[in-house]
N, C-alpha and C positions, 0 to 999 in steps of 0.2 A: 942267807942272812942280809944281803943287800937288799935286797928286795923287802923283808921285813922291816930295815932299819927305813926304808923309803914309806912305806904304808904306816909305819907309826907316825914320821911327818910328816906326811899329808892329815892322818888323824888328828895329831895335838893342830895342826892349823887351821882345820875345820872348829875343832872347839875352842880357840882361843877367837875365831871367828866370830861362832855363836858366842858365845860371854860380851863378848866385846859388841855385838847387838843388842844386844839384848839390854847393855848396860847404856847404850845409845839413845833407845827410844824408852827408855822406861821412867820417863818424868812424869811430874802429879802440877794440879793446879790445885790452890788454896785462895780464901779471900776473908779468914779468918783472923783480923788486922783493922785494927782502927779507919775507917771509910772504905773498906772493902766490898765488895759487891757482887756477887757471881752465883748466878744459878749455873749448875756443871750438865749439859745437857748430852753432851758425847765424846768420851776420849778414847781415840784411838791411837794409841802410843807406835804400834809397829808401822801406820800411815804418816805418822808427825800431822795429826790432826786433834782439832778440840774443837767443841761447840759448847758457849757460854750464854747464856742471857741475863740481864741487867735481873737481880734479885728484888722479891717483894717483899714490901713491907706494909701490911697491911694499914690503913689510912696515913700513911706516912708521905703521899703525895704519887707522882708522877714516878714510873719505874722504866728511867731513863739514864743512872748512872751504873758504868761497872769499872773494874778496880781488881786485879788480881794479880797474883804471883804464878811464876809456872818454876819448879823444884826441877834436878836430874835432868834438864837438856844438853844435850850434847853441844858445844859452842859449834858455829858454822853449819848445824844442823837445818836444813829447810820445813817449817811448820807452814801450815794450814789454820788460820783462826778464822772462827766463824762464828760471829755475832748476831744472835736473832731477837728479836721484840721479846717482849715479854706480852704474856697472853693474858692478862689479871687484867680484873677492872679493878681503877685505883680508886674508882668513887660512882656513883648511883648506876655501876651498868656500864660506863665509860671505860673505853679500849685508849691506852697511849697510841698516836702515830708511830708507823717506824721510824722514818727522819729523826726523830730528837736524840733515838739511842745509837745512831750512825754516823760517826763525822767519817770524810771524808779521809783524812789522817787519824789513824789513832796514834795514842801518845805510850811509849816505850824508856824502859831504864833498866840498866843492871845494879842499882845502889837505891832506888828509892829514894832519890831526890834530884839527880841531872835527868832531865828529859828530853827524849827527843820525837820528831814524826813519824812514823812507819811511810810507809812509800803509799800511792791512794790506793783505798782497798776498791774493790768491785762491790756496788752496793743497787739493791734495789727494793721493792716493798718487803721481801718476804727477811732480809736480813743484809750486812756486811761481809766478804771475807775479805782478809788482810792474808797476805802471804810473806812471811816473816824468814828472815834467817837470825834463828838463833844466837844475840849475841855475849850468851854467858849461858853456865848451866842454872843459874838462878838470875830470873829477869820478873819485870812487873808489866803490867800493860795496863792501859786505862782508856776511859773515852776521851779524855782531854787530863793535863798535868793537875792533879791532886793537889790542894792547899788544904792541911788537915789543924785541929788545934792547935795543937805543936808547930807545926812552923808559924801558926800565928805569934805564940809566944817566942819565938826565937827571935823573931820578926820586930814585936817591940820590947824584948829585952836590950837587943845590939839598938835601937835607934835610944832608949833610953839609958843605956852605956854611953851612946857619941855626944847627947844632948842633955846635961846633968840635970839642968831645969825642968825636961819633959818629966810629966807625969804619970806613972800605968794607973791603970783604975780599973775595977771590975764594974762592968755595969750593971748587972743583974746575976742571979743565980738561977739556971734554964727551971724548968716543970721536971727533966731528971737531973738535978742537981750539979750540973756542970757551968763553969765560970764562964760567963760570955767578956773578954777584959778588950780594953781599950788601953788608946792612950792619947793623952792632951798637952801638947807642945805649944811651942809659941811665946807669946807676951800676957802671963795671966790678968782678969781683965781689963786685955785689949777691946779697943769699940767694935774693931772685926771679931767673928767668929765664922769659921766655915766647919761645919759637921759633914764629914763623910764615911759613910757604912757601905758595907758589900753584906753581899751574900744572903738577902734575905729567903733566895730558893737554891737550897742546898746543891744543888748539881751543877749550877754556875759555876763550878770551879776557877773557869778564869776573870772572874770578877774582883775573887781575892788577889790575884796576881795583878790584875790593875792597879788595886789597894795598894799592892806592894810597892809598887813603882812609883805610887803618888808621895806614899809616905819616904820613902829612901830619897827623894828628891826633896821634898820639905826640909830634912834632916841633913841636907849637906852643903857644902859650903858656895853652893854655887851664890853670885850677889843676887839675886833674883829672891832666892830662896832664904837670904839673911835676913833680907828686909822685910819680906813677909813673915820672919816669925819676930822678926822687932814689930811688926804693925799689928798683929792679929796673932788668935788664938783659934788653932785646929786641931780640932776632935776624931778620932779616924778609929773605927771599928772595922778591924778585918776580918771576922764571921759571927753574923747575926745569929742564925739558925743552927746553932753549937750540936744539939742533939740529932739533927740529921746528916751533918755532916758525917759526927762521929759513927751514925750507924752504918753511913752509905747509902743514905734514902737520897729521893729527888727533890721531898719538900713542897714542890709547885704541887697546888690545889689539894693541902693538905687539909685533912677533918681535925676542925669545922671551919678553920680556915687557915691557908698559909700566910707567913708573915708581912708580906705583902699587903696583904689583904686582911689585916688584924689590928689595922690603925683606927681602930673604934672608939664610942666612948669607956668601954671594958672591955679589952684584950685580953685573949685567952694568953698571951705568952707574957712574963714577966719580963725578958729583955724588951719586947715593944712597948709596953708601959714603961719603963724607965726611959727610954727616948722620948718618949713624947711627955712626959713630965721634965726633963733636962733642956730638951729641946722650948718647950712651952715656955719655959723661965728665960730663956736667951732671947726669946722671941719677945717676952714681957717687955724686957729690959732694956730694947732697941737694939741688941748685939749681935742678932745672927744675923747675917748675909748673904750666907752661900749654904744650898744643901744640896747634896750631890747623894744619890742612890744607885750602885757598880751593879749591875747585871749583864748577863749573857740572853742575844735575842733567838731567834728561832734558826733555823740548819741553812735557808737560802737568805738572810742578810750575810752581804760580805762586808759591809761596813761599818765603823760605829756611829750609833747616831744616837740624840738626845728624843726622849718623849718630853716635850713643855707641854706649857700652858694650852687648855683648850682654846680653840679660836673664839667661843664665846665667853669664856675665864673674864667676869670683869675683872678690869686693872686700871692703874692710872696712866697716863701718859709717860710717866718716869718708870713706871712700871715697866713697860713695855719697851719701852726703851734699852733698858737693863740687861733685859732677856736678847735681845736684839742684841749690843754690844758686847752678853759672853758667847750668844753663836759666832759673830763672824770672828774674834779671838781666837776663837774653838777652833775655828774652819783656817785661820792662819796659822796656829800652833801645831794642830795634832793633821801633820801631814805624811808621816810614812812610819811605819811599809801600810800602816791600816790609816786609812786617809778619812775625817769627819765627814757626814752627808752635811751640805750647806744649810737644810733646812731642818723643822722640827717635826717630831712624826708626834702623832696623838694616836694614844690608845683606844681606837675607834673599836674594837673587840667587847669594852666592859658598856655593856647596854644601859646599864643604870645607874642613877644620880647616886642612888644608896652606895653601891660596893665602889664607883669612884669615889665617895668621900673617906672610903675605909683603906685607898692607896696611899702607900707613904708619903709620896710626893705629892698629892693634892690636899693630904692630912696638913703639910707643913704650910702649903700655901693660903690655906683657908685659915689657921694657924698664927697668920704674921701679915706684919706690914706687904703690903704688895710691891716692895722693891726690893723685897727677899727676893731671889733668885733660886728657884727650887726647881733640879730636874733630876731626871732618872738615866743613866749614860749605860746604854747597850751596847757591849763590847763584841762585834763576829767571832763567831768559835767557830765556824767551818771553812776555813780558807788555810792555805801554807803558811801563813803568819801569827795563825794564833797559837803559839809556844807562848814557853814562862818568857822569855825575851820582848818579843813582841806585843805580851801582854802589857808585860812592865814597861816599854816603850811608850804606850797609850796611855799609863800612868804618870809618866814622865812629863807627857806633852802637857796632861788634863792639870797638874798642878802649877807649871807652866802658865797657862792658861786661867788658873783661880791668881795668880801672883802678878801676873796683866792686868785684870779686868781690876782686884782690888787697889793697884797702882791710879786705875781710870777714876776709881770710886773716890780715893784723897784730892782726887785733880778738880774732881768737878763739886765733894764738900768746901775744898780751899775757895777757889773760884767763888761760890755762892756767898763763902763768908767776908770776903773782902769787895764786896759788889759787884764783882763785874761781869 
């Protein structure tokens, strides 16, 4: 009977063993959720391995974002992720680079909305893997932190709660009927205006997070920031490209064209047509001043930097001038943890006179007086600094930065009009 009573518990402890594996590794991944993303390429649960690649969508641009959930892991559990390209040509034949779908950190949360880095993955042409330890049985992973419609509007509902004066405004209603909304703070009109938009290629996610930073700083009581919304009126859209965000597309080099590249005389997207009609009237009117376009640049910039004016951009002396005095503000201001490059990069990539005049940023300038100030701010996504902190840090400095220069801009109207 001893002997029995010992073989039954060694038994129950074998199968309370098995159960209890088996209830270990038996998690799923989904990515069925508003910017979600995820082709499921291999899950092996008893390994704590998955193989995912950035899902396609057919002309919907570049298939270089992913975004999912993993259900049922065991917390402290050790996983294996493994990121690979996607194999789709997104347009005439064209393969995406690995690089774009690999940072170097991917970004991780148990709640879907604090994120943090994963530790760096191992990454080469053929895919990423990140080696993870489990830190919940339900966690999300992404290429970089997710800013999705929804926290746009949370975003400026709380800044139009603290600012009773601010304004939301919807700017357009997308081609799938989704609200692309804004909002417009400040001194309505004031002589200043600075219009600032992100997100015109949906995968930039951390562009909205700059957004973020720029606006929460506008909106708060620092003296810098008072005085700028007693002098001037700012315009801030934190996601252009509403319909790819929401799908989990990339956007870039989208058919027949992405947003970017849609500043025509008839734009396929109704949000670009309302900027450039809103914008065109500020411009009429002598009001706009600053225009600023958030983007994320390609996998080996570690830095942010601005695309200006071309070197042969005619302009006028004050013109040039201008551009000149928001770099080196820029280069003073926005110094850590992601420090400005001192100089201005040019989009030497776009061959032709045609699709430069169809970019946002040369749209505007060609657009306006030439002592508008019109640039395009490339935020690094692949370094240890770009989280939602250190994005919003970059935002912090850049509006910093717009509350400088238009401080310089009163000094040197005053100046003019009293003679001297």
């Amino acid at each position: 009977m001893f002997i029995q009573n010992i073989f039954r518990l060694i038994l129950v402890g074998l199968v309370i063993t098995w159960l209890f594996a088996e209830t270990a590794v038996a998690f799923t991944v989904s990515s069925d959720f508003p910017g979600g993303s995820a082709e499921l390429r291999e899950l092996n649960a008893a390994e704590g391995y998955l193989e995912i690649a950035p899902a396609y969508h057919d002309q919907r641009g570049w298939p270089c974002w992913w975004y999912f959930r993993v259900d049922g892991a065991q917390r402290g559990q050790q996983l294996t992720v493994r990121i690979t390209p996607s194999t789709q040509s997104f347009r005439e034949g064209r393969r995406l680079g690995a690089a774009w779908s690999l940072p170097q950190r991917a970004a991780i949360s148990t709640d879907d909305v604090h994120w943090q880095q994963t530790e760096p993955g191992e990454i080469d042409r053929r895919g990423g893997t990140y080696t993870i330890t489990a830190p919940a049985s339900r966690f999300w992973m992404a290429w970089g932190p997710p800013f999705l419609p929804s926290h746009a509007d949370d975003l400026l509902e709380a800044v139009a709660a603290d600012l009773p004066a601010a304004e939301r405004f919807e700017l357009a209603t997308t081609r799938q009927g989704r609200a692309v909304t804004a909002i417009r703070c400040g001194t309505p009109g004031a002589p200043h205006v600075v219009w600032v938009q992100a997100r015109q290629h949906a995968w930039e996610a951390g562009s909205s997070w700059v957004g973020r930073g720029f606006l929460e700083w506008v909106a708060s009581d620092a003296p810098e920031a008072v005085r700028l919304r007693a002098h001037s009126e700012i315009v801030f859209i934190p996601i252009m490209d509403v319909d790819n965000v929401a799908l989990g597309a990339g956007g870039k080099e989208a058919v027949p064209r992405d947003h970017n590249r849609d500043w025509a005389e008839q734009p396929h997207y109704p949000e670009v047509a309302a900027a450039q009609r809103r914008i065109g009237e500020l411009a009429e009117a002598g009001r706009l001043r600053v225009f600023l376009d958030l983007h994320n640049p390609g996998a080996n910039s570690k830095q942010p930097f601005y695309f200006g004016p071309y070197k042969d951009e005619p302009m006028s002396a004050q013109g040039r001038r201008n551009y000149q005095r928001f770099l080196t503000l820029s280069v003073a201001t926005m110094t850590e943890p992601l420090a400005m490059e001192r100089a201005y990069q040019y989009a030497s990539y776009i061959k032709t006179a045609e699709e430069r005049g169809r970019m946002s940023r040369n749209w505007v300038a060609d657009h306006s007086d030439d002592d508008v100030v019109a640039l395009t701010l490339e935020t690094a996504w692949n370094t240890p600094h770009s989280t939602t902190q250190g994005y919003m840090h970059v935002g912090r400095g850049l509006a910093q930065t717009v509350a400088r220069y238009l401080a310089t801009v009163e000094e040197t109207s005053e100046e003019a009009g009293s003679g001297k």
